[in-house]
N, C-alpha and C positions, 0 to 999 in steps of 0.2 A: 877292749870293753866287753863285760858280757851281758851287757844290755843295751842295748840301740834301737833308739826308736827316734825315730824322722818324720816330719811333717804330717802326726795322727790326727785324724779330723772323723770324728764319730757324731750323729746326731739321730734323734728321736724324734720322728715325724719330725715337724719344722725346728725343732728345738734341736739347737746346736749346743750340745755338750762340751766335745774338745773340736779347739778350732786352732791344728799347726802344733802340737804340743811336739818338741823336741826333747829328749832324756838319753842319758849315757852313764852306765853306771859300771866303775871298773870291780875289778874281781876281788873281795876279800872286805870289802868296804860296807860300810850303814850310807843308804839315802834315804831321807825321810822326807813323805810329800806332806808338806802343809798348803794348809787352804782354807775359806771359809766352806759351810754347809751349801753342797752345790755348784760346787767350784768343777769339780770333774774326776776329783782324786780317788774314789772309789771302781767309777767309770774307768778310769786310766787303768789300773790294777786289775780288773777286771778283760779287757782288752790284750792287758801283757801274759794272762795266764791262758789264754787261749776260750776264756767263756762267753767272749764278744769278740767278732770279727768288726775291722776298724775300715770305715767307708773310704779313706782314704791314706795313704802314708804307710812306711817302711818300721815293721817291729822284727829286730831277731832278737832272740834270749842264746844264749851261747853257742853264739851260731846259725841255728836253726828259725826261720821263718816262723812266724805264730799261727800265719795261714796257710800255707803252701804245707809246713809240717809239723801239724799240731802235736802228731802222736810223739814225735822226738823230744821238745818242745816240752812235755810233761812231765817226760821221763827225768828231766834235770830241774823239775821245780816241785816246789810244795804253795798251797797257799794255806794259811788259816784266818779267817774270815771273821767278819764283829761277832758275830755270833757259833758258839761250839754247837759242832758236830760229833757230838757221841751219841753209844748207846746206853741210857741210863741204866735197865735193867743187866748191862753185863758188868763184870767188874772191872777196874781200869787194865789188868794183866789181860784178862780177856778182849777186851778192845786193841791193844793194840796187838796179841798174835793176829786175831782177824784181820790189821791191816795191813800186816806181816805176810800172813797165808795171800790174800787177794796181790798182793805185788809180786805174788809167784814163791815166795821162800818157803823153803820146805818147813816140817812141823819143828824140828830141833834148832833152825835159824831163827824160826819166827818169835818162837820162847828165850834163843839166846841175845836178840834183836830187844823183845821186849822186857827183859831184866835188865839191860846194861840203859837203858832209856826211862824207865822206873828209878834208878838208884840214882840216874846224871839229875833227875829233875825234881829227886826226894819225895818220890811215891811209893817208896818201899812198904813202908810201914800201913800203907791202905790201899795197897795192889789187889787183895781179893777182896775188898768191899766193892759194892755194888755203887756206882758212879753215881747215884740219885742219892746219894748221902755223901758227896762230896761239896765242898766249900765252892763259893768263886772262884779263888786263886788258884785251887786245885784242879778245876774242872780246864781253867783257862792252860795249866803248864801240862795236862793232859791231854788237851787239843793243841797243844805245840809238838808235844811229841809223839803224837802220831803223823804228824806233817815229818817229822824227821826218819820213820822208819827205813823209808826208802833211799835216806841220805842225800839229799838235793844238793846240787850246788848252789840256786840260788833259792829263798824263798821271801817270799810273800807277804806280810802281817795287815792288815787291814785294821787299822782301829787296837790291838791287839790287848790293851792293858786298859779300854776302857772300861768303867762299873765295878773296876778294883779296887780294893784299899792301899792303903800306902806299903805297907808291908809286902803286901802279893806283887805292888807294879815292883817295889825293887828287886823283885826276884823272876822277876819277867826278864828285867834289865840287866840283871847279870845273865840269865840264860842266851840273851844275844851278843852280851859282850863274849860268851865261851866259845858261842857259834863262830862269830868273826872271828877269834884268835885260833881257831883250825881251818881258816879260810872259805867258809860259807859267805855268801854273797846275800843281805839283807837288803829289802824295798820294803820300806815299810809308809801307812798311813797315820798319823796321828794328829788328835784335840790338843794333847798336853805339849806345849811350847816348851816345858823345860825338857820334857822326855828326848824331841830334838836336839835339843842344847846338848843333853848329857851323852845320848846317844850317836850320832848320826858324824859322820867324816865329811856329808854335803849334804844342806838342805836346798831344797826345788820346791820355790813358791807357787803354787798355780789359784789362779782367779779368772773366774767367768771364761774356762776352759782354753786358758795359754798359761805357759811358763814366764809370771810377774818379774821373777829372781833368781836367781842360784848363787851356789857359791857355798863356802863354809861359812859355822855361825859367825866368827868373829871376822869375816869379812863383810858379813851381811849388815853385822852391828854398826858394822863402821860406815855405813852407806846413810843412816839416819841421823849422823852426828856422834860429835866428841861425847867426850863426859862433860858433866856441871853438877854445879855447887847448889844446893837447896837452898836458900837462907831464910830461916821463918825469924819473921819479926813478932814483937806485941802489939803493935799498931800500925794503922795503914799509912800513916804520916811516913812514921822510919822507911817502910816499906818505899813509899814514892822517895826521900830524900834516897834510900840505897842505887834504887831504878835510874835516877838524874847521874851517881856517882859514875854507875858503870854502865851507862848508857846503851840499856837492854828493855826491853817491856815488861810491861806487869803480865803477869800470868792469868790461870783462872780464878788463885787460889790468893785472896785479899792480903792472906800476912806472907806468902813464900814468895820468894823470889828466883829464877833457877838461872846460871851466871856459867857461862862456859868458859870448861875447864881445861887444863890439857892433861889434870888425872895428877899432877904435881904435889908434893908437898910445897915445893915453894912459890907455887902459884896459891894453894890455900893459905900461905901465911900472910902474901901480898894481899888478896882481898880481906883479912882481917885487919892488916895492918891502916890498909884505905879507911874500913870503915871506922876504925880504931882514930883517928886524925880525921876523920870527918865528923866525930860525935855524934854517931849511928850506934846503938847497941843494937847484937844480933844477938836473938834467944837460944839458937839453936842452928848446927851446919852439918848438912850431910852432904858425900858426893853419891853421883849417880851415873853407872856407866850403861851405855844402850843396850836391852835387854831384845830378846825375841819377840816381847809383846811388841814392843817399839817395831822393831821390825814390818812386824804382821800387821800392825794399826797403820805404818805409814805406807807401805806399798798394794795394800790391797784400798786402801783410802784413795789413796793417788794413781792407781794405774801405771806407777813409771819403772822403768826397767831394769835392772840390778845389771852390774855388770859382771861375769860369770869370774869365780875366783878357785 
């Protein structure tokens, strides 16, 4: 693993942040921390880059102690943070030889470092504009690759694709899916539940500063239930006569009714067929198989513990 972290417990005057947070992140992989506002995820990231020393519990990053040897510690990571750090008035070529030159590379690496990181992230064509006349999307793939100059093994994102439009996040998301497929090592934080979904090889739930779940998405889905059948009726009558058939509750929602499923065709022919011989018409049937929201609603609701998959 090149991430290990044991029994972190960080707090702020009285306020207990992380209380025990365990994490293990192997080499080459996406893990993505979700959570609610407050939860710790920021904090935690924060701790594993070496910006917060952790009051209690065991962090290495590949290898190396976070406290005992920060400066090693650095040298193999990148972070980039909710908010970019550039220099507006330089140009994006100029930004990144500067953080070229400061990580020590001479003047002809630093130019050759920052053309081939301009072209990977399609800044070419607005390398000598002055970064204060750069877009969102641009500014954000701009602050990613200056995190890359120095070639990390692992990095960081914090938030990374929030305040962007749709078009910029999928090109955020292809730029990590590249990273990973040359073996860089991603921990990232995010809001967007599908971004986890699409991105991440294991998601790590944390709430009120513990580790709620883990596991991959499609294990995690499965911990909140099967799939089910929607059945919106026109009336609340059908609705109760369907409810009595298949002997399930009424929901919140007066006309739907939602009927577990095993995700079958032949299990949706059998509920049509019942209701078909019951003289129940249904208006309409969708199924529904457990998404991340589901996830995130039911174990950050409930406190209960995922089993690691």
């Amino acid at each position: 693993m090149i991430v290990e972290v044991s029994g972190l417990h960080k707090a702020f005057g009285s306020t207990k942040v992380l209380d025990g947070v365990d994490l293990h992140v192997a080499e080459g992989t996406v893990t993505a921390l979700l959570g609610p506002n407050g939860a710790g995820k920021t904090t935690t990231i924060r701790v594993l880059t070496t910006l917060l020393r952790p009051d209690l519990g065991s962090v290495r990053i590949a290898g190396y102690d976070v406290v005992r040897e920060a400066t090693r510690v650095r040298g193999v990571i990148s972070l980039t943070g909710q908010y970019v750090a550039l220099d507006d008035q330089q140009t994006g070529r100029e930004n990144l030889v500067m953080i070229g030159r400061l990580m020590h590379l001479g003047r002809a690496a630093a130019r050759r470092r920052a053309a081939g990181l301009l072209e990977r992230f399609g800044l070419v064509d607005a390398m000598d504009r002055r970064v204060k006349t750069y877009s969102g999307g641009m500014r954000r793939r701009l602050d990613l690759a200056m995190g890359l100059v120095s070639q990390p093994r692992v990095i960081f994102l914090d938030e990374p694709t929030t305040g962007l439009d749709p078009a910029s996040r999928t090109t955020m998301w292809d730029a990590v899916r590249d990273l990973v497929s040359s073996g860089t090592t991603i921990v990232l934080t995010t809001q967007y539940l599908e971004e986890a979904d699409r991105l991440a090889d294991r998601i790590v739930l944390i709430n009120q500063g513990k580790v709620t779940a883990s596991g991959t998405a499609d294990a995690l889905k499965s911990q909140v239930g099967g799939s089910r059948l929607d059945l919106r009726f026109t009336g609340a009558a059908d609705l109760a006569r369907a409810a009595a058939l298949f002997g399930v509750p009424h929901g919140t929602d007066p006309l739907v009714l939602s009927v577990p499923s095993d995700g079958s065709a032949a299990h949706l022919h059998r509920v049509l067929d019942d209701l078909r011989l019951a003289d129940v018409p249904v208006a309409e049937v969708s199924a529904h198989r457990p998404t991340l929201d589901d996830v995130f609603l039911s174990l950050t609701a409930t406190g209960r513990t995922a089993i690691p998959a």
